[in-house]
C-alpha positions as CSV (number, residue, x, y, z in Angstrom):
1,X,-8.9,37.9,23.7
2,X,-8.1,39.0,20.2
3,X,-4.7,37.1,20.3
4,X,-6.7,33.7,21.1
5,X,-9.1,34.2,18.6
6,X,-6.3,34.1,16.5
7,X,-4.7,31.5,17.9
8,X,-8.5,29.2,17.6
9,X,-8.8,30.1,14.0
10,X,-4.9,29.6,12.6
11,X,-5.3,26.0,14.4
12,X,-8.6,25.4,12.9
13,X,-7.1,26.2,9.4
14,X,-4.0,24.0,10.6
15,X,-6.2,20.4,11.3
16,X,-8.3,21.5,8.2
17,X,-5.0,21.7,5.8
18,X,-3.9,18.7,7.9
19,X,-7.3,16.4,7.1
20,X,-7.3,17.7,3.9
21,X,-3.8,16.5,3.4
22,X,-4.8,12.9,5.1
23,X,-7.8,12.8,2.7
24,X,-5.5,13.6,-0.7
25,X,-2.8,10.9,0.5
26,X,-5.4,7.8,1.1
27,X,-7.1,8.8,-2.2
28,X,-3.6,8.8,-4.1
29,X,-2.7,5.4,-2.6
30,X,-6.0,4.3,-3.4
31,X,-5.2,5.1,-7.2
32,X,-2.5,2.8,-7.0
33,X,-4.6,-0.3,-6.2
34,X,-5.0,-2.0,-9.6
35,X,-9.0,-1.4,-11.2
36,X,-11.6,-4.3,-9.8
37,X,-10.0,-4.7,-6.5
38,X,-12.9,-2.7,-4.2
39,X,-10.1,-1.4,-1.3
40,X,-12.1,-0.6,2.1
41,X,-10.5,1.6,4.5
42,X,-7.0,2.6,5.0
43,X,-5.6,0.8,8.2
44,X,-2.1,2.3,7.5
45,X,-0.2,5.1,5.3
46,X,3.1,6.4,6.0
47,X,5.6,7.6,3.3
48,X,8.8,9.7,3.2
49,X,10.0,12.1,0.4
50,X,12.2,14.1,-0.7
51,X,12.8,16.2,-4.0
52,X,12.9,13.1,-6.0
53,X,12.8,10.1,-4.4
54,X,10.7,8.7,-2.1
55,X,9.4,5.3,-0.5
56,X,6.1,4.5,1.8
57,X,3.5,2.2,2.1
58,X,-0.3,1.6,2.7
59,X,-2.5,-0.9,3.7
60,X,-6.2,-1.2,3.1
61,X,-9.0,-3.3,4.4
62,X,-10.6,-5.7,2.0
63,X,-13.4,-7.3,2.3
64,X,-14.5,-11.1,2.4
65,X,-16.5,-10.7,-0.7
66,X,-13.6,-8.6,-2.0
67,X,-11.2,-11.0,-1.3
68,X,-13.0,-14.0,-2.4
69,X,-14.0,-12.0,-5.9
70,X,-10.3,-11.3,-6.6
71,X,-9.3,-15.0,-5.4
72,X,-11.5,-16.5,-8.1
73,X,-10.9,-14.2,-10.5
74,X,-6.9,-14.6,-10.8
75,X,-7.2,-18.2,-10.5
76,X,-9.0,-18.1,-13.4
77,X,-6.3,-16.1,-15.5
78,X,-3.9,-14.3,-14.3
79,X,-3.7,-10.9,-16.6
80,X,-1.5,-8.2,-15.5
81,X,-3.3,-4.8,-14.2
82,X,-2.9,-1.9,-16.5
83,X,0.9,-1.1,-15.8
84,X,1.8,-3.9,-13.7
85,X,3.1,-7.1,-14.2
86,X,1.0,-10.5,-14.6
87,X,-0.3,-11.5,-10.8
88,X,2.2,-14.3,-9.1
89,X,1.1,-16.0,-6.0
90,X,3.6,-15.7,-3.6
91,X,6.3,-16.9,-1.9
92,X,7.6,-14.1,-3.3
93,X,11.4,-14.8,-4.3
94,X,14.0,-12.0,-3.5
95,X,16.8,-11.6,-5.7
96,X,19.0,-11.2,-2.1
97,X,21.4,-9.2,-3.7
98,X,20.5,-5.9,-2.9
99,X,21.2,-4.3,-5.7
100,X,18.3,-5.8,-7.8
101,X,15.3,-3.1,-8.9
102,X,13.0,-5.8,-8.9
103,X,13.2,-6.1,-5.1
104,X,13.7,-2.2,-4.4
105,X,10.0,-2.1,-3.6
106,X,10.9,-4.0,-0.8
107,X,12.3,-0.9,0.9
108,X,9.1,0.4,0.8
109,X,8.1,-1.6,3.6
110,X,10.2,-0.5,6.4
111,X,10.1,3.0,5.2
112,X,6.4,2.9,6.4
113,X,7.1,2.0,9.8
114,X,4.3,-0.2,9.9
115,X,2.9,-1.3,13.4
116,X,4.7,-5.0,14.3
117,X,1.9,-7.0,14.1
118,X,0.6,-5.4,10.6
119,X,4.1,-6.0,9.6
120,X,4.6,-9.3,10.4
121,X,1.0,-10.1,8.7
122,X,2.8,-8.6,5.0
123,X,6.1,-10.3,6.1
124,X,4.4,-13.4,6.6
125,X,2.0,-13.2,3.5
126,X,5.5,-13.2,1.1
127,X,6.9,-16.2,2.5
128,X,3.7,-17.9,2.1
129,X,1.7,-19.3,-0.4
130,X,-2.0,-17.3,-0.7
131,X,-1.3,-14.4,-1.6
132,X,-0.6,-12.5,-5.1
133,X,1.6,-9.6,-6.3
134,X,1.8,-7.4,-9.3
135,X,4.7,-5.4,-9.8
136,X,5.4,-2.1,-12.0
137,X,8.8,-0.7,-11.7
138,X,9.5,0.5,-8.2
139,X,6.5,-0.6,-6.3
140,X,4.1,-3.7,-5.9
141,X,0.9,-4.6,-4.7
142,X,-0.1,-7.7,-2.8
143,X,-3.6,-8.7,-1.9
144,X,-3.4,-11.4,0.9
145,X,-7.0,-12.7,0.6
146,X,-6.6,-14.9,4.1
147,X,-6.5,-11.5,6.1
148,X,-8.1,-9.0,3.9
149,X,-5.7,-6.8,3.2
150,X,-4.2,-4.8,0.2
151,X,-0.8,-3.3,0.4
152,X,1.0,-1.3,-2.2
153,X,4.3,-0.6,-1.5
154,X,6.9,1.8,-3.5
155,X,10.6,2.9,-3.5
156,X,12.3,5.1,-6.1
């Protein structure tokens, strides 16, 4: 009896550290996504790290009034958030080299193991025109307005 109260309370304090851990992650993402863009819920997060380096993703809901705010403000000028690079509507054009740290973002995507349909949505959105991206130096964020999603990706 003693053993699985034991047992109750070291899993309680496991999903607790656990949600806590979930709540810290979306808010740190969520720090990421330049000021004035109102981010809803997360619909995806999933990063890998190590010591130094590290590469992830997240996606976030946006809404309709969201989405139309940000689409008439950048069409109007297109200023660069605090630490990123002025907005570009995409397609978004690779280097293809590889070797380029202006694409190394990029890796951020598949490191996040996003579901396929999510994925192809963001893969999509790059090739197409509609949506925008601001970079900084090893991650980007894209607003794709048509499907009301924000994504901020990072490698490095």
């Amino acid at each position: 009896m003693k053993l699985a109260r034991i047992a109750v309370f070291g899993l309680a304090i496991g999903l607790f550290g656990w949600a806590t851990f979930l709540h810290w992650e979306a808010a740190w993402y969520r720090g990421k996504i330049p000021a004035g863009i109102e981010v809803g819920r997360a619909l995806h997060i999933r990063s890998e790290s190590d010591i130094r380096e590290g590469c992830g993703a997240a996606v976030f809901q946006l809404s309709p009034a969201a989405a139309e705010q940000f689409r008439s403000r950048v069409s109007q000028h297109r200023e660069p958030p605090d630490g990123y690079s002025k907005w570009e509507e995409t397609p978004y054009l690779s280097t293809g080299d590889g070797l380029s740290t202006r694409d190394s973002w990029m890796n951020g995507l598949p490191c996040a193991s996003m579901p396929s349909e999510l994925n192809r949505v963001v893969s999509d959105a790059l090739i197409s025109p509609g949506a925008y991206y601001a970079q900084t130096h090893e991650a980007t964020v894209i607003v794709i307005p048509i499907h009301g999603l924000v994504v901020f990706s990072f490698y490095g």
